[in-house]
Structure formats: structure tokens, C-alpha cells
C-alpha positions as CSV (number, residue, x, y, z in Angstrom):
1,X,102.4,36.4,-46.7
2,X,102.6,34.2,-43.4
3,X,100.5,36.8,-41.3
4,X,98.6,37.4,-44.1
5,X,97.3,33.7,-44.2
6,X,97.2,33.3,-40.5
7,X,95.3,36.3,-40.0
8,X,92.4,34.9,-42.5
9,X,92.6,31.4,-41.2
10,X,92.2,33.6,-37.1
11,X,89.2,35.5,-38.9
12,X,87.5,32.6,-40.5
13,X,87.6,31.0,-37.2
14,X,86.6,33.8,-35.2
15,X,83.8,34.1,-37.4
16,X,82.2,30.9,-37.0
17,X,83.2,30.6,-33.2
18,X,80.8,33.9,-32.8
19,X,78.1,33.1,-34.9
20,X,78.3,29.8,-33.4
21,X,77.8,32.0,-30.1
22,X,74.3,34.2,-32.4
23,X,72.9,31.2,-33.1
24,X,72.6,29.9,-30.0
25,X,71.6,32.5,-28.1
26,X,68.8,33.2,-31.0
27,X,67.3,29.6,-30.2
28,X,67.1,30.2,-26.6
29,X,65.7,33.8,-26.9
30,X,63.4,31.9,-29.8
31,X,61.9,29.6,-26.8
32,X,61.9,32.4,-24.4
33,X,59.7,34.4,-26.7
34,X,57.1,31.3,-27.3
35,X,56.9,30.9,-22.8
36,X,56.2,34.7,-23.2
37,X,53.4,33.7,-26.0
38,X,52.1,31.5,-23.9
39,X,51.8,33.1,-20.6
40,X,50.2,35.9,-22.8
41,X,47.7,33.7,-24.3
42,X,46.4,32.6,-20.4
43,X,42.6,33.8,-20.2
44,X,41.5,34.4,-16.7
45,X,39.2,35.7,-14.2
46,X,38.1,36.3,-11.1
47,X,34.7,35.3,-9.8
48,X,33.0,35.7,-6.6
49,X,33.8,38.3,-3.4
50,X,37.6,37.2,-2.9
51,X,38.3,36.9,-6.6
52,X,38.1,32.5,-7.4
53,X,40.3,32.1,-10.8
54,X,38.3,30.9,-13.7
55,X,41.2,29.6,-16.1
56,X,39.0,29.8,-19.8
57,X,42.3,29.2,-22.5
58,X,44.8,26.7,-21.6
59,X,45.2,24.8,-24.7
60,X,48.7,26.1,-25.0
61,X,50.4,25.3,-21.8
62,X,51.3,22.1,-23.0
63,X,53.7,23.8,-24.8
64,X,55.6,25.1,-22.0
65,X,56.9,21.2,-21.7
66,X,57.8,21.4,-25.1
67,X,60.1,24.7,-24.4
68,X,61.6,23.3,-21.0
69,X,62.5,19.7,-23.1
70,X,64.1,22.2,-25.3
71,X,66.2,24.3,-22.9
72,X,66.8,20.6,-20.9
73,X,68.7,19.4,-24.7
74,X,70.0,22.6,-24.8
75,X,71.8,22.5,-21.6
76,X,69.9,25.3,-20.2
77,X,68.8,23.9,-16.9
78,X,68.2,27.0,-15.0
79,X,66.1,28.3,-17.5
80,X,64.3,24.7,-17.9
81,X,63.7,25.2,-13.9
82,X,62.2,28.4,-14.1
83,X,59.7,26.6,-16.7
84,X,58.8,23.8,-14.7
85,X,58.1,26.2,-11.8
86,X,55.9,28.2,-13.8
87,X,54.4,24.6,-15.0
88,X,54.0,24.2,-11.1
89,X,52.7,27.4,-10.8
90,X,49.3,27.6,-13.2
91,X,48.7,23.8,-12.2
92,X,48.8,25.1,-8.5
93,X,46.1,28.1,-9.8
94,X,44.2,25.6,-12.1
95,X,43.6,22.8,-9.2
96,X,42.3,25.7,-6.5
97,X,40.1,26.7,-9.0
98,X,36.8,28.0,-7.1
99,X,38.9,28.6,-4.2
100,X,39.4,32.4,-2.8
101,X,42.3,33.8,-4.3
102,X,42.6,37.3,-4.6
103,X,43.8,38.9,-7.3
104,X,44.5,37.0,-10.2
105,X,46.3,40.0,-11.8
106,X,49.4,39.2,-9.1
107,X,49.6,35.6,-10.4
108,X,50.0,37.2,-13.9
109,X,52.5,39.3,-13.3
110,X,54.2,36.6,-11.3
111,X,54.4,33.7,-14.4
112,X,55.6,37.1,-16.8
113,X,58.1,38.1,-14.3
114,X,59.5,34.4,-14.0
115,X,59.7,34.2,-17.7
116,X,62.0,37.6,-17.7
117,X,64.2,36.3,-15.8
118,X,65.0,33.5,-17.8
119,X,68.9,33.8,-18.6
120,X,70.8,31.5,-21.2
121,X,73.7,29.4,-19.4
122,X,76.9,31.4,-20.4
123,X,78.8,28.5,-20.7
124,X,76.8,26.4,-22.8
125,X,76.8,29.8,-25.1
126,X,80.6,30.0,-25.2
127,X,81.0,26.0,-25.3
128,X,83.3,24.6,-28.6
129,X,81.0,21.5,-28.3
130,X,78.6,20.8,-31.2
131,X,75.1,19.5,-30.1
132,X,74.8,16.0,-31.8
């Protein structure tokens, strides 16, 4: 009857400890999928012989601060950097506006390629700590 009782009370535990674990990776892949959203949601174009970008839709890349506060509170500061360098990034693009560029296409697949390899921090994932 002893196992028995400390094998449910080793379950019960286990069980929250690893949806504990879900739920936290959920949020961050939850934020990773809006910086996708919003690098999506760019409009852009190139004008001229060497291809000057033309930003058109930018309302939402205000909300890339939101996401990098989010992963900063979260504890994921690697993938908050990779945020604020793609913050960098589209200002850089947005203030040479009119200036030769290229194409704009390789900027795009830049900002999607920095939000791929946005990884959760393993040991805020496994961490026993609550978030107050």
C-alpha cells in the first residue's frame, strides 16, 4: 500500500512538473508564431535601377517590442536578442529608405531566418521556479 501511495503522489508530481514544462514552451512558441506574423505582414518593394525599399505596412512592428518584453519576463534573453536585432534590422532598412539596396527579397529572408532560429532557454523550461 506504501508503493502504491508513493507511486501516485511520484505521478501527480511528474505530471504537473511536465505540463509545467508544455506550458511553457507553448507561450514561447505562442510569441514566436506572432514575430513570424509579423515579419509576414511586412509590405515591401523595390523601386528604381538598384532596387530602393519602399516599406508600405509597418503598423505591426511595434509589436515586435511587445514579444521581446515578453521573452525578457520570461527569461528568454537569447531569443529577446534575436528580436531586438531584427528591431535593428527593419529600422536599419526603413531609415535607408530611397537608398540603393538591392534586393529586398534577401532582407526577407534574413528577418524569417532570424525568427527560426529563435530557441526557448532550456533552463528556464526545466526551472521549479514559478513566475510571480
Amino acid at each position: 500500500m506504501l508503493d502504491f501511495m508513493f507511486n501516485l503522489i511520484l505521478s501527480v508530481v511528474s505530471g504537473i512538473y511536465a505540463g509545467l514544462i508544455v506550458s511553457r514552451f507553448v507561450k514561447f512558441e505562442d510569441i514566436r508564431k506572432e514575430v513570424k506574423r509579423v515579419v509576414h505582414d511586412i509590405d515591401f518593394m523595390n523601386e528604381g535601377p538598384n532596387g530602393e525599399l519602399v516599406m508600405i505596412n509597418e503598423a505591426r512592428i511595434n509589436d515586435l517590442h511587445h514579444c521581446m518584453s515578453e521573452l525578457l519576463y520570461l527569461k528568454h534573453k537569447n531569443a529577446a536578442n534575436i528580436i531586438g536585432s531584427l528591431i535593428s534590422a527593419i529600422s536599419n532598412a526603413k531609415s535607408q529608405a530611397g537608398k540603393p539596396t538591392g534586393d529586398v527579397g534577401d532582407f526577407y529572408q534574413i528577418w524569417q531566418s532570424m525568427v527560426r532560429k529563435m530557441t526557448p532557454d532550456i533552463k528556464v523550461l526545466l526551472s521549479l521556479k514559478p513566475k510571480v
